[in-house]
Every structure is written in C-alpha cells, then in structure tokens.
gemmi code that builds the backbone of each chain (N, CA, C; Angstrom):
import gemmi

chains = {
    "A": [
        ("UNK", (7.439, 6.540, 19.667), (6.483, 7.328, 18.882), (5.302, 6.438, 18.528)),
        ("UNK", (4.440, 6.885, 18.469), (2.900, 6.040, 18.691), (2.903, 5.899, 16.947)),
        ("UNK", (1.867, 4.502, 16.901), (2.297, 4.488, 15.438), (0.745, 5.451, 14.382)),
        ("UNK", (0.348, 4.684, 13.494), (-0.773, 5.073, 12.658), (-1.732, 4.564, 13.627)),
        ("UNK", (-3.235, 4.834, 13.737), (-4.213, 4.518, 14.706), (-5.264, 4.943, 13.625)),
        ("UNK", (-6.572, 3.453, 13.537), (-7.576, 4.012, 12.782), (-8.450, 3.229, 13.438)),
        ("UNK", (-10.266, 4.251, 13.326), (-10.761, 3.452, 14.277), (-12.235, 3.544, 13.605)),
        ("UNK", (-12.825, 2.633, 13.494), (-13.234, 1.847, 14.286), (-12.091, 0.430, 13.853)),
        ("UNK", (-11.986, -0.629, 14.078), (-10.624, -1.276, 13.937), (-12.380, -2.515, 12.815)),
        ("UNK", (-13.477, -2.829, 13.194), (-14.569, -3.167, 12.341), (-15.690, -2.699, 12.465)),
        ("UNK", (-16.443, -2.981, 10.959), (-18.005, -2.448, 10.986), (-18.411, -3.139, 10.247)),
        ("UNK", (-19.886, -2.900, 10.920), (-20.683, -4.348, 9.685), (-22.083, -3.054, 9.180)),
        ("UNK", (-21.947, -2.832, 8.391), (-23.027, -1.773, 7.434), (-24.096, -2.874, 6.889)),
        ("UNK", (-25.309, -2.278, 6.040), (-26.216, -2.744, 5.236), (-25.984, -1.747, 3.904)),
        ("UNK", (-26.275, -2.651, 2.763), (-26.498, -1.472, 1.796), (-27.047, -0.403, 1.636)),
        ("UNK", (-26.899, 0.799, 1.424), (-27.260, 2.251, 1.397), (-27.339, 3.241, 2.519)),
        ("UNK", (-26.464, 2.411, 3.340), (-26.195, 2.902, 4.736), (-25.033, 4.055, 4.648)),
        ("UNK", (-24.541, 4.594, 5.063), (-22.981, 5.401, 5.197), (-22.008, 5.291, 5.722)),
        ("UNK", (-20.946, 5.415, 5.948), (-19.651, 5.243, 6.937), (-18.617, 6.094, 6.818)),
        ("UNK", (-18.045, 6.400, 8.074), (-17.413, 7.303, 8.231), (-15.910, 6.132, 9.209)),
        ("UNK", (-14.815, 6.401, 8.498), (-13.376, 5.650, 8.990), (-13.205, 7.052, 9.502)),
        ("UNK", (-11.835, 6.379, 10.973), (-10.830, 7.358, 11.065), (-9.555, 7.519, 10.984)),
        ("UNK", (-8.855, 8.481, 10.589), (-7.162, 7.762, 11.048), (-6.794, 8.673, 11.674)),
        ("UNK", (-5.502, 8.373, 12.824), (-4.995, 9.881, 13.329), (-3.282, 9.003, 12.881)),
        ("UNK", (-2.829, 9.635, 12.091), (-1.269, 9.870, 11.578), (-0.340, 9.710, 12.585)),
        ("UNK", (0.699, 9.078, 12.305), (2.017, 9.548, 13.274), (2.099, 11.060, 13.555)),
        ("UNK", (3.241, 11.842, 14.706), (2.590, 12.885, 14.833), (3.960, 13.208, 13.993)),
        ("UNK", (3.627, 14.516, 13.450), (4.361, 15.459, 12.881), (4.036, 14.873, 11.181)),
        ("UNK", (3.724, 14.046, 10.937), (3.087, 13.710, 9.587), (1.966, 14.454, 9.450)),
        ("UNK", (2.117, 14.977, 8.032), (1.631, 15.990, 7.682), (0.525, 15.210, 6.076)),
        ("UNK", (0.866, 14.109, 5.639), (0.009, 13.766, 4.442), (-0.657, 12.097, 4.904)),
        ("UNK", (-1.767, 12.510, 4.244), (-2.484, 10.568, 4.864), (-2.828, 10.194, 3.568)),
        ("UNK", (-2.695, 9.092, 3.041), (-3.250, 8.644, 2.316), (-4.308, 7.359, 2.306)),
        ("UNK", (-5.297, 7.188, 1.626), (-6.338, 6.188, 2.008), (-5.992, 5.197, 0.974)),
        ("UNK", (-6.166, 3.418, 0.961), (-6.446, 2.278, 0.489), (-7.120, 1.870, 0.938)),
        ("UNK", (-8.086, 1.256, -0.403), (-8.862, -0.133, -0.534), (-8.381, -1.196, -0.482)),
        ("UNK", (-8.325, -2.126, 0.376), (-7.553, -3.892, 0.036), (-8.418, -4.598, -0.099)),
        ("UNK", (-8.453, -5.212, -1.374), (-9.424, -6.392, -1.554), (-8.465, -7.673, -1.777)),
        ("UNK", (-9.472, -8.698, -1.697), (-8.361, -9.817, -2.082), (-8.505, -9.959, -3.928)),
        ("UNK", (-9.306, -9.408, -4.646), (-9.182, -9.239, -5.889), (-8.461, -8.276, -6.495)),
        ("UNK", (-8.628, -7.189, -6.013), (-8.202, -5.900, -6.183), (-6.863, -5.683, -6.149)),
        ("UNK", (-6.524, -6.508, -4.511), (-5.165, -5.443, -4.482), (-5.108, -4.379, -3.189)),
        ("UNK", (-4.176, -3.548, -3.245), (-4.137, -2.180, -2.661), (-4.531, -1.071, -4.115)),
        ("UNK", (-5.601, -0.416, -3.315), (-5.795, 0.194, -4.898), (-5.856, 1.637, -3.630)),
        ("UNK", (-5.194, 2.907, -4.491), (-5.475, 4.143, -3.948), (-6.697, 4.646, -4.155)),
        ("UNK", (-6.706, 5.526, -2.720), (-8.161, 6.293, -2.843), (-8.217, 7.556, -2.938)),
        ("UNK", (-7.486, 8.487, -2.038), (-6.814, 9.854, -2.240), (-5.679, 10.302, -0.867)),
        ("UNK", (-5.238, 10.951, -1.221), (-4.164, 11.723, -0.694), (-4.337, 13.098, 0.123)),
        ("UNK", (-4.056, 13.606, 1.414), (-4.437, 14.578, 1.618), (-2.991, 15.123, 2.117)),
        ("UNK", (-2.959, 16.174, 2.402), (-1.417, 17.166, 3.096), (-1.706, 18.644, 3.235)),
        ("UNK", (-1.868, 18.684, 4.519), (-2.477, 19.945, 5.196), (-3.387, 20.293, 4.585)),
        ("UNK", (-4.447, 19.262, 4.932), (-5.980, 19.964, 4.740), (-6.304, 19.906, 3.322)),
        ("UNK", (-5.367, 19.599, 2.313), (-6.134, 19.767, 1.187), (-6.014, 18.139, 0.153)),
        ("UNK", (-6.774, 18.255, -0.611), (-6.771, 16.711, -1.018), (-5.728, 16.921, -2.629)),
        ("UNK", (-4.825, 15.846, -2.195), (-3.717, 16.493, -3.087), (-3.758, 15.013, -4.362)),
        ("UNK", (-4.283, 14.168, -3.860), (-4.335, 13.272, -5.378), (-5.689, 12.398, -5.232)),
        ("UNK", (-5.941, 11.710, -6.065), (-7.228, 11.190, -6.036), (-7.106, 10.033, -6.791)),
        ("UNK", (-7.804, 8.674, -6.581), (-7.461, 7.621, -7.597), (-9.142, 7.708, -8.040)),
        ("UNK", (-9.229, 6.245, -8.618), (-10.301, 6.023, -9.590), (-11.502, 5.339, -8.752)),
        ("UNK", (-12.088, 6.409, -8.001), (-13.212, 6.108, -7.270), (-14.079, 6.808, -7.513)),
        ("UNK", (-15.517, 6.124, -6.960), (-16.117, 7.061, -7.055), (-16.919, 7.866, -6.747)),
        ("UNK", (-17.280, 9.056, -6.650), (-17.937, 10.596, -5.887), (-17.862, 9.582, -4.680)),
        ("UNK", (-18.797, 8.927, -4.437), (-19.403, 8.282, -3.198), (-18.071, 7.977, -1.801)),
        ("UNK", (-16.859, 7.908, -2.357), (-15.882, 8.404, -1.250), (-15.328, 9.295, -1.306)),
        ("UNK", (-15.371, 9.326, -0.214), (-14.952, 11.479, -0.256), (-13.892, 11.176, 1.252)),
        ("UNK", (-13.362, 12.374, 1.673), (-12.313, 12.144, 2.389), (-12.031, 14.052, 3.181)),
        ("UNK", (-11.618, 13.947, 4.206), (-11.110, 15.183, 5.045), (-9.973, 15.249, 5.659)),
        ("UNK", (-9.495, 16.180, 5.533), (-8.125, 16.416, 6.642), (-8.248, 17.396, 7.738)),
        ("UNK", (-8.266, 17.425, 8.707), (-8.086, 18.769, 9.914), (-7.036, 19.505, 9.845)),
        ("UNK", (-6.772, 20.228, 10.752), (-6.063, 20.911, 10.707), (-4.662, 20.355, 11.880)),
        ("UNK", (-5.398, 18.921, 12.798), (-4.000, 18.423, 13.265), (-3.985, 16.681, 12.800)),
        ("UNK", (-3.745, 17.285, 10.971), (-3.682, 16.161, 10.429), (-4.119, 14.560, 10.697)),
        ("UNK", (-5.211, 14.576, 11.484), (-6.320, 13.704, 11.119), (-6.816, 13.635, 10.249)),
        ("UNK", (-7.716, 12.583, 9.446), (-8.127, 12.263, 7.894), (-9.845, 10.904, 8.647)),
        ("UNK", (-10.686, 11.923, 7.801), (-11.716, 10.877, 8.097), (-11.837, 10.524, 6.279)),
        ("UNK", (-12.595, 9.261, 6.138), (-12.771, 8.919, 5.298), (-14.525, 8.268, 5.162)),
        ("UNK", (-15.162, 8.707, 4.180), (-16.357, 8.557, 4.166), (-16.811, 8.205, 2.463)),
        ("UNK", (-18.066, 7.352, 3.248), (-18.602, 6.606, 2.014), (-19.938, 6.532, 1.985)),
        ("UNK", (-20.512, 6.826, 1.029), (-21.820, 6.733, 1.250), (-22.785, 5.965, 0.338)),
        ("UNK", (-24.299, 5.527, 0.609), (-24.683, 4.942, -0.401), (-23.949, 3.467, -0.591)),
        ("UNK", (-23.612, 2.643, 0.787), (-22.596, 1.687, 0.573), (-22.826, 0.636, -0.103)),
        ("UNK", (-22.390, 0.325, -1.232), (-22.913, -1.470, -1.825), (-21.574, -2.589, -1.173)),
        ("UNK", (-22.494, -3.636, -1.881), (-21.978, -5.175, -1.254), (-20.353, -5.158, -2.064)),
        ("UNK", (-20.246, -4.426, -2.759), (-18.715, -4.440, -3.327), (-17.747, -3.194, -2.417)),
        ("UNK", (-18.079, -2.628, -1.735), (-17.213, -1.926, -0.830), (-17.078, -2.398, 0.210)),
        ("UNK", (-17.278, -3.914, 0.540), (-16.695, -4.680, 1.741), (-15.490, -4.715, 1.362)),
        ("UNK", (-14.176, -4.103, 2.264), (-13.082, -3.984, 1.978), (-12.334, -3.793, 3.528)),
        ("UNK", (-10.952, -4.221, 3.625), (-10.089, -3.332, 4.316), (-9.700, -2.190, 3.993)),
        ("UNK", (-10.137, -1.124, 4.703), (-9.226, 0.371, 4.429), (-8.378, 0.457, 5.278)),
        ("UNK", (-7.161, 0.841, 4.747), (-6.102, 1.009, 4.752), (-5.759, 2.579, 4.997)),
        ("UNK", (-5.220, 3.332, 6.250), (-4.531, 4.877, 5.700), (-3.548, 4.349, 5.890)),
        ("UNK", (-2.199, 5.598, 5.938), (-0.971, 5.398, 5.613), (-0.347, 6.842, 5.794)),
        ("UNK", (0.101, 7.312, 6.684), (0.815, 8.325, 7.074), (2.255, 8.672, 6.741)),
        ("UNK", (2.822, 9.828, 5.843), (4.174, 9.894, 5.832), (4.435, 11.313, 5.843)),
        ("UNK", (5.773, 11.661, 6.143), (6.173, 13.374, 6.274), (5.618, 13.950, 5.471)),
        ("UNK", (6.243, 12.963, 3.766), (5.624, 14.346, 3.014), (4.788, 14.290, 2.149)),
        ("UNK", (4.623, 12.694, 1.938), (3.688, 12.324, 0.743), (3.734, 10.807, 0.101)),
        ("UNK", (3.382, 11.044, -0.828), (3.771, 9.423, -1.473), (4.974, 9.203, -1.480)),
        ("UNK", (5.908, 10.132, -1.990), (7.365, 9.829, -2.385), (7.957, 9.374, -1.757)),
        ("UNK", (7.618, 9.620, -0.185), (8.263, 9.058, 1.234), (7.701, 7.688, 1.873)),
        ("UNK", (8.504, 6.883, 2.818), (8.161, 5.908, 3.088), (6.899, 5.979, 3.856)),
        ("UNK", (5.629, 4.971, 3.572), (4.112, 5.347, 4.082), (3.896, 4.292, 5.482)),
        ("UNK", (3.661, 4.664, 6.130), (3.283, 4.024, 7.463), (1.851, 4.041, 7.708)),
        ("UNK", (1.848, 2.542, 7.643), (0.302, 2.041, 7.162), (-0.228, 1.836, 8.740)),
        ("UNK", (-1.372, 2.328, 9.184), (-2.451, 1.536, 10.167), (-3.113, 0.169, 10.514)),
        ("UNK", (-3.457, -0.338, 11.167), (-3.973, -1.134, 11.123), (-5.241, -1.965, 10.310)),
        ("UNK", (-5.900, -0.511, 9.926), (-6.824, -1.036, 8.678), (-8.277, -1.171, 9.895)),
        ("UNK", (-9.064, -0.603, 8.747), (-10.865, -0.452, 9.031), (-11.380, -1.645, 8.245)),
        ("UNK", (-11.917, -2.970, 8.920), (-12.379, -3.480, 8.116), (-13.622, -3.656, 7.962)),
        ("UNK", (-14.288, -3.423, 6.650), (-15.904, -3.222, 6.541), (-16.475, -4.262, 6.170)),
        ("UNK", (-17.505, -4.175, 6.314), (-18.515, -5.545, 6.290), (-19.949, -4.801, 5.323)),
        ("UNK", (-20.236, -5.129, 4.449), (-21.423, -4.615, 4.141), (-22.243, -5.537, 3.538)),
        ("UNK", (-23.652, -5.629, 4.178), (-24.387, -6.949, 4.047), (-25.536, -6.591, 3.243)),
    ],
    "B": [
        ("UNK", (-4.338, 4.143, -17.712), (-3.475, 4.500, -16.259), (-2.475, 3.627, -15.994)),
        ("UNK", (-1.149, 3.791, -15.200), (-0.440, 3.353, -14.497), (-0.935, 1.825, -14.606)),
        ("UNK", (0.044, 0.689, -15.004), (-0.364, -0.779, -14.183), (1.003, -1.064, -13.746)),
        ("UNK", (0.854, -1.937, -12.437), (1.828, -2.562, -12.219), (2.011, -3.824, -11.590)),
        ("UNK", (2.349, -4.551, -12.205), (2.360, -6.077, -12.349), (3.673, -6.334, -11.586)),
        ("UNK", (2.769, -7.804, -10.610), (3.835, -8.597, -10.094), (4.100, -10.056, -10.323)),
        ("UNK", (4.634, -10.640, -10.247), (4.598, -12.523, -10.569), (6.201, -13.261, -9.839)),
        ("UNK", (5.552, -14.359, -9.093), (3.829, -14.695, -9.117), (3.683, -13.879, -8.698)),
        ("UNK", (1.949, -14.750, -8.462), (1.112, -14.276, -7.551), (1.151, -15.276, -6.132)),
        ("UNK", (1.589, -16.256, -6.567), (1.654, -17.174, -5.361), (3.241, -17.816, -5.287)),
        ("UNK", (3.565, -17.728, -4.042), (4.835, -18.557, -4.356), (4.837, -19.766, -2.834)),
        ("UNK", (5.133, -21.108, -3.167), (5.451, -22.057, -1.999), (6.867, -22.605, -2.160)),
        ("UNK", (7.561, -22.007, -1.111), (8.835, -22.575, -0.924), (9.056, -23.786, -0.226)),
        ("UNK", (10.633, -24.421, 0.269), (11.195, -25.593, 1.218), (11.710, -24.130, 2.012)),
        ("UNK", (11.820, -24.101, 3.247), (12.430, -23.496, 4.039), (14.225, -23.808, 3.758)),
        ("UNK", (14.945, -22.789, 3.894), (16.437, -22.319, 3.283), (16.413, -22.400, 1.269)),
        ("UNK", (15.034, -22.630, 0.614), (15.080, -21.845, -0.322), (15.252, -20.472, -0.661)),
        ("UNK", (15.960, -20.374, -1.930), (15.880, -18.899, -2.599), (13.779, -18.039, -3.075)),
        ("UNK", (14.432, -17.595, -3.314), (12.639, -17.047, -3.600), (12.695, -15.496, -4.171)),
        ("UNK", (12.156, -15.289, -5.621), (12.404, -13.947, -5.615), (11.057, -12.930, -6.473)),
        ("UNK", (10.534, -12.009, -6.428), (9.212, -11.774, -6.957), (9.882, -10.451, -7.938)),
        ("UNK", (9.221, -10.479, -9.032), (9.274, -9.904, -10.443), (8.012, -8.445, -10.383)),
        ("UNK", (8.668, -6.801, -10.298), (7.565, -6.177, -10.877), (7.917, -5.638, -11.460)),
        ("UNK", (6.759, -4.684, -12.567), (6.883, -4.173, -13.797), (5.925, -3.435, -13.822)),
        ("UNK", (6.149, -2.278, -14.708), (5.566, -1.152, -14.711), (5.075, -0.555, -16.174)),
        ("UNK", (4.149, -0.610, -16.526), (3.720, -0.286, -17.672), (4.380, 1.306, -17.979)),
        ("UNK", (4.506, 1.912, -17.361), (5.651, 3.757, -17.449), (6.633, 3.938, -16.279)),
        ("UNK", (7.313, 4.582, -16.777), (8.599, 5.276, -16.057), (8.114, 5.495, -14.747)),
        ("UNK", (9.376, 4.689, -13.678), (9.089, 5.388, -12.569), (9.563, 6.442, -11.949)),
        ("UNK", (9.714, 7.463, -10.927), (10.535, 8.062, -9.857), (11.149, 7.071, -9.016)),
        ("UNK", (10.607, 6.246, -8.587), (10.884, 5.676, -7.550), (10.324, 4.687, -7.114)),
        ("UNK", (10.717, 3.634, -6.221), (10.013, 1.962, -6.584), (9.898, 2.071, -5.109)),
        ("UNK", (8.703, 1.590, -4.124), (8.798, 0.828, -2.925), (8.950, -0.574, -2.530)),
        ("UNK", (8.906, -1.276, -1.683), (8.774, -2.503, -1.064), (7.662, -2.328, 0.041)),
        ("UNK", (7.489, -3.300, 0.115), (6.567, -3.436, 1.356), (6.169, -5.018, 1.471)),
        ("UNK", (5.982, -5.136, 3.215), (5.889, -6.774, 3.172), (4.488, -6.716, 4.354)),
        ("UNK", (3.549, -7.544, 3.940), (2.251, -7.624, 5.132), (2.153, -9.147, 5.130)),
        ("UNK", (1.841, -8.955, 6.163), (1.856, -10.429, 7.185), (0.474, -10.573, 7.250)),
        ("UNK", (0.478, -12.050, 7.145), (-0.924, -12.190, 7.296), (-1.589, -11.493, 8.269)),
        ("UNK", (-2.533, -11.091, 8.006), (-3.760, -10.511, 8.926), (-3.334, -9.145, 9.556)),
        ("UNK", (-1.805, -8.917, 8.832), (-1.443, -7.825, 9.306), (-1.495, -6.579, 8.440)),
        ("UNK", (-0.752, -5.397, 8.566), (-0.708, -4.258, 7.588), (0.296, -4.100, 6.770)),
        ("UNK", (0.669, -3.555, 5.486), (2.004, -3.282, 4.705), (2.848, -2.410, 5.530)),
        ("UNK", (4.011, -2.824, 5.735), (5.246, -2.459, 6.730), (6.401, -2.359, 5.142)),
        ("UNK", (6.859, -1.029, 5.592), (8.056, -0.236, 4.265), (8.976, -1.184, 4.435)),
        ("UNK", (10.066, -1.545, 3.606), (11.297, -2.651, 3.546), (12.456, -1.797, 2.793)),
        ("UNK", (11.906, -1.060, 1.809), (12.797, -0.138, 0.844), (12.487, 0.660, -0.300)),
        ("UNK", (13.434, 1.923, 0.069), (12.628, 2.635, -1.368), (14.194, 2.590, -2.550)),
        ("UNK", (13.759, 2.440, -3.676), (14.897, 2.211, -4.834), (14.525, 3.904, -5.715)),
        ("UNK", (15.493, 4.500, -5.983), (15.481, 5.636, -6.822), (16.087, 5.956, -8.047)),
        ("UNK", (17.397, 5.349, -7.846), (18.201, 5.200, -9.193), (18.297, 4.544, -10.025)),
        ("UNK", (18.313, 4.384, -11.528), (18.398, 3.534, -12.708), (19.662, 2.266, -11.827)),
        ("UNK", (19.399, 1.144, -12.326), (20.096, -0.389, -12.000), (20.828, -0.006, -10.259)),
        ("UNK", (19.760, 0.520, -9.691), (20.345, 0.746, -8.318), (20.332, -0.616, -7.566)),
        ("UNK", (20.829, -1.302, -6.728), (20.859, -2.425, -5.905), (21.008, -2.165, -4.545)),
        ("UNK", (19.882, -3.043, -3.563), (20.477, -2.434, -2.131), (19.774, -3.645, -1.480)),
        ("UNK", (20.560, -3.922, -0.181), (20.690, -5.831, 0.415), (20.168, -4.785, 1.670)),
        ("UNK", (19.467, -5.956, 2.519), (19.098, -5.672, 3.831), (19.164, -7.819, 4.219)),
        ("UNK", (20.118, -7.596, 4.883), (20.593, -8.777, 5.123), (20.233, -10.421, 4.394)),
        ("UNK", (19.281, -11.025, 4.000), (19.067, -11.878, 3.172), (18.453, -10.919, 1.618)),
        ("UNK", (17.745, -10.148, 2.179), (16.632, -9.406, 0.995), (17.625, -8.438, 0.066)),
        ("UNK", (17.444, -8.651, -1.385), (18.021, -8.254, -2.417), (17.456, -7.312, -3.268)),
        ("UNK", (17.327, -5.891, -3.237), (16.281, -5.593, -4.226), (17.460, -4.707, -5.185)),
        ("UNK", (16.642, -4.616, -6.665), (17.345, -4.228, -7.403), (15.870, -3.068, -8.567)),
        ("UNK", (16.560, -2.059, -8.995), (15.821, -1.385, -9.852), (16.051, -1.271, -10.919)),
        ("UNK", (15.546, -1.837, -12.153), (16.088, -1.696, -13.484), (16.492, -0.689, -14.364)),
        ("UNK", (17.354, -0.916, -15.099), (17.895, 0.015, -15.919), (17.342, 1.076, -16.153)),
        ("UNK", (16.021, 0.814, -16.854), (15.006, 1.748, -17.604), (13.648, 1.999, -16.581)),
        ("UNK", (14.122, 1.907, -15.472), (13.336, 2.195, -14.041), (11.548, 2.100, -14.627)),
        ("UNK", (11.781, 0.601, -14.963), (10.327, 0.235, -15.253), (10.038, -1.181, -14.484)),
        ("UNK", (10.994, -2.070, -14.017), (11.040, -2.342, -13.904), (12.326, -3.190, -12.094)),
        ("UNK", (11.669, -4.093, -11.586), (12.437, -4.253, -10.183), (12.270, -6.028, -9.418)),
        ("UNK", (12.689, -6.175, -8.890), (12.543, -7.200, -8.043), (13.584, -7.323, -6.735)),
        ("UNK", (12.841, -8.319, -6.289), (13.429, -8.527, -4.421), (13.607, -10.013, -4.430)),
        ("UNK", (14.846, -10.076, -4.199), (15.356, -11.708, -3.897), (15.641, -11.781, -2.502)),
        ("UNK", (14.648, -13.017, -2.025), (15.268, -13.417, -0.365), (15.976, -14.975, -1.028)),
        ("UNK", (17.173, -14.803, -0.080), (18.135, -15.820, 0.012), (18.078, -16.901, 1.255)),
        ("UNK", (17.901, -18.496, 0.869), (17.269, -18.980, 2.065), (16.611, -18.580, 2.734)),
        ("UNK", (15.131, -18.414, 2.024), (14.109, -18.043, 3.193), (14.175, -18.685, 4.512)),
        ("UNK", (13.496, -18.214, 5.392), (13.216, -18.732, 7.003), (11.344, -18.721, 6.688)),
        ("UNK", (10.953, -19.085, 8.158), (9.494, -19.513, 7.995), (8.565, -17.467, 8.546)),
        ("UNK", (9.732, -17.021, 8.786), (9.411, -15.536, 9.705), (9.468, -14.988, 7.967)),
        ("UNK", (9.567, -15.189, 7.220), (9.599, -14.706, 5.844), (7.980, -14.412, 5.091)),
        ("UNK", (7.342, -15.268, 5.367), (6.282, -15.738, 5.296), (5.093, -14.259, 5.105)),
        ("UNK", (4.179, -14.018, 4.325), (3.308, -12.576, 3.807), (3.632, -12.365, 2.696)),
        ("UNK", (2.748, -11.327, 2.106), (2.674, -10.923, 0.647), (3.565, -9.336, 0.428)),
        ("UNK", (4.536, -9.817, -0.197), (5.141, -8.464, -0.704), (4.805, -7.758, -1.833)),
        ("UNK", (4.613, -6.461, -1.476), (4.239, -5.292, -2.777), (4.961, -4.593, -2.711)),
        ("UNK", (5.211, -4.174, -4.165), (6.265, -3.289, -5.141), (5.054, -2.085, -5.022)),
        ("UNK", (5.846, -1.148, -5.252), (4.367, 0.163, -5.241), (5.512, 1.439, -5.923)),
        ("UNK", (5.044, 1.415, -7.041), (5.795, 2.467, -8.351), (5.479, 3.572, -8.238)),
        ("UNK", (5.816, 5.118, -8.299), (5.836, 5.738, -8.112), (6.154, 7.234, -9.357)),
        ("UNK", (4.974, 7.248, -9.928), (4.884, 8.510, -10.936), (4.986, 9.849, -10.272)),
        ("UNK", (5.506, 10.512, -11.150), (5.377, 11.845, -10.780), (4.612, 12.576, -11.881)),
        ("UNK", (3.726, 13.426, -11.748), (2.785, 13.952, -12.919), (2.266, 15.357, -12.555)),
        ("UNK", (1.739, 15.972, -13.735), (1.971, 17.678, -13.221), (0.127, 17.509, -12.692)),
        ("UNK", (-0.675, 16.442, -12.158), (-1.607, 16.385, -11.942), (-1.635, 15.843, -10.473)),
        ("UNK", (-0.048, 15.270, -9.590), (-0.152, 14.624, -8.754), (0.578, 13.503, -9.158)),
        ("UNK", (1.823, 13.343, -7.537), (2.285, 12.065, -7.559), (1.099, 10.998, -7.631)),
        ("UNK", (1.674, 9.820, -8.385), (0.692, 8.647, -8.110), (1.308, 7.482, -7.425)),
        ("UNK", (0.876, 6.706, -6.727), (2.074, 5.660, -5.791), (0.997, 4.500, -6.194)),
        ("UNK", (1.440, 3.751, -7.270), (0.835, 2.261, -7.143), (0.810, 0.869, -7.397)),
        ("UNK", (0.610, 0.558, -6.295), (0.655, -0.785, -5.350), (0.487, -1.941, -6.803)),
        ("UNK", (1.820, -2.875, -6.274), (1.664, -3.823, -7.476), (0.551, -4.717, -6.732)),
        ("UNK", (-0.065, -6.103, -7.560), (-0.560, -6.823, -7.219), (-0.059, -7.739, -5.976)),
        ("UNK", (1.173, -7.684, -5.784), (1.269, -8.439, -5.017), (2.061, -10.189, -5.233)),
        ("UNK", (3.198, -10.574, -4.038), (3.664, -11.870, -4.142), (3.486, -12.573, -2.770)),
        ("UNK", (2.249, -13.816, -2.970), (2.437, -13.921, -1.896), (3.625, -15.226, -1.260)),
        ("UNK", (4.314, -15.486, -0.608), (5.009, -16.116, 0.398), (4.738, -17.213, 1.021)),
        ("UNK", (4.732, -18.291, 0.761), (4.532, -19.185, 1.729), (5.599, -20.320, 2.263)),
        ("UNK", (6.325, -20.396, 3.368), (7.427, -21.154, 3.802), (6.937, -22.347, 4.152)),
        ("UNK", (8.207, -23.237, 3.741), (7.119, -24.767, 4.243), (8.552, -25.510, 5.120)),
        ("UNK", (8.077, -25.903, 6.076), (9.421, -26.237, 6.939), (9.909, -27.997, 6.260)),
    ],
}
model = gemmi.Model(1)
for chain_id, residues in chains.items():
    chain = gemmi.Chain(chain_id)
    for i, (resn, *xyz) in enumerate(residues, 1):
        res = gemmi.Residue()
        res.name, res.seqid = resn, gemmi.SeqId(i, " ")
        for name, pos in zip(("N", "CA", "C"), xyz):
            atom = gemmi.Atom()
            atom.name, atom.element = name, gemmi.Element(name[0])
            atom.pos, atom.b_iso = gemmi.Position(*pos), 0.0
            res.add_atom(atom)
        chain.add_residue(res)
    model.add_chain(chain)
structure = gemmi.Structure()
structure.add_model(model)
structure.setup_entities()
C-alpha cells in the first residue's frame, strides 16, 4: 500500500508571496490532518479535514486555510507568507481521525526569504 | 489550551544504556500516542495507550499511561545506536468542539557508541 505522498517535497517563497502544499492520503483514508514543525515550536496542529469538511482547527491564522476533495486529497494554502512560516509541513493521514494512528508524509519544506 | 510537556528535551546516552522520556499533560486525556522521527525523517506511530495505568512493551520500548491519564512515559532498555531521533507523546482530548491531538515537545535521542 503506497504510503502518505506530499508534493512539492521543497519551496523557496519571498515574503507576501502564496503557497499552495499537497498531500494525497493513504488510500481508503478518509481524514488528513496538517502540521507545522519548527525547531522552536514543535509539531503544532493546523487543521483537520474528513470527507471534505474541516473538522478541527488549531491556533493559526486566517492566512492558512486548507481543502479536502472529494478523493480525499487535502491542499494546504498560505498566503501573504512571512519569514516566520519557514517551516516543515507535515500532513498525516488516518481512517478516522486523530483518535487513530496518523501516518505522516514526508513533509513540504518551505523556505521563505 | 491544552499543553503538553516533555523532558528532556535532550537526552545523550553510552550505547546499552537505559533511557526514558517523561510527558505530561496539563488536562485529561482520551488517549496518549508515541511517535519516533529520525533525523531528517517524518513521525512514524510506535503506540497508542487508552487506559488509566495501562502498560504495553514492544520489545526493548516500555510505555506506560498514568493513573489519572495525564500523564505517560516510554522507557527503552539498552538502547542500540538504530534508537537514535526525537520521540513525541501526542495527547489526545476529546471536546464537544473537536478532537484535539497534541504533539508534546518532544525527546530528543542521541546514542553514543
């Protein structure tokens, strides 16, 4: 079974530029969830989606926003980018949600100069 | 909100040392994860804990969930040098607003032959 896949795998942005991540889920996983990894930070959550709808949200702000399709793909978008959203993003695919074990991707790592 | 604390933050072992990382949870959990990332790599699941003073071994690795499910830790027994990455605890609320799943700070690992 093919695992989590997110792409672009890097990007190097300028400030006030935009970006758009992708992930495509293990298949039959139905919820994605997005992380920030910083080396200060942590893994900090970003939101949660499960069939199409965005089912939790952490403490970010407007400026990432997030989608689900309908064959549970999840783009993740940011806009207005500053020098503090150089980060690894992280999705994380599981059957049903957080509660279940999350199968993380390889990670989008951003660059913003 | 939710914190959840790990310690250390750094750990340097002798190779066939013990080694074990401490988290804690400012509220009640559902349910506790593991997870171990390798350098330069992604968080890979190890175990999920559900029950008050539950205990469960995966061949050297020891994890245990506290009484008052606020608390947990993971003991490796004689580490090896393949031991080596930062393990996160990642706590798990349930709330009538949305599960929340979050990622402790982190222990990181370092084997020294």
């Amino acid at each position: 079974k093919a695992g989590v896949t997110q792409t672009p795998r890097y990007l190097i942005k300028t400030r006030g530029q935009q970006v758009t991540l992708s992930c495509s889920p293990i298949s039959g996983h139905r919820s994605v969830s997005w992380y920030q990894q910083t080396p200060g930070q942590g893994l900090q959550f970003l939101f949660e989606y499960f069939s199409e709808t965005q089912r939790n949200k952490g403490n970010f702000p407007g400026r990432f926003s997030g989608r689900q399709f309908s064959n549970s793909r999840s783009e993740m978008n940011v806009s207005t980018l500053e020098l503090g959203d150089s980060a690894l993003y992280l999705c994380a695919s599981s059957i049903a949600g957080v509660y279940n074990e999350q199968f993380f991707g390889p990670g989008t790592r951003l660059t913003v100069l | 909100g939710q914190q959840v604390m790990q310690i250390p933050q750094y750990q340097h072992v002798q190779e066939g040392e013990d080694f074990t990382t401490y988290c804690n949870s400012s509220t009640t959990l559902s349910n506790i994860q593991w997870y171990k990332q390798r350098p330069g790599g992604h968080p890979v699941f190890l175990i999920q804990l559900v029950k008050s003073g539950e205990v469960k071994k995966q061949k050297r690795l020891t994890f245990q969930f506290g009484e008052a499910k606020k608390n947990s830790s993971l003991h490796i027994t004689a580490t090896q040098t393949t031991d080596v990455g930062t393990y996160f605890c990642a706590g798990l609320v349930l709330t009538g607003g949305g599960n929340k799943l979050t990622f402790g700070t982190g222990t990181q690992l370092k084997v020294e032959l």
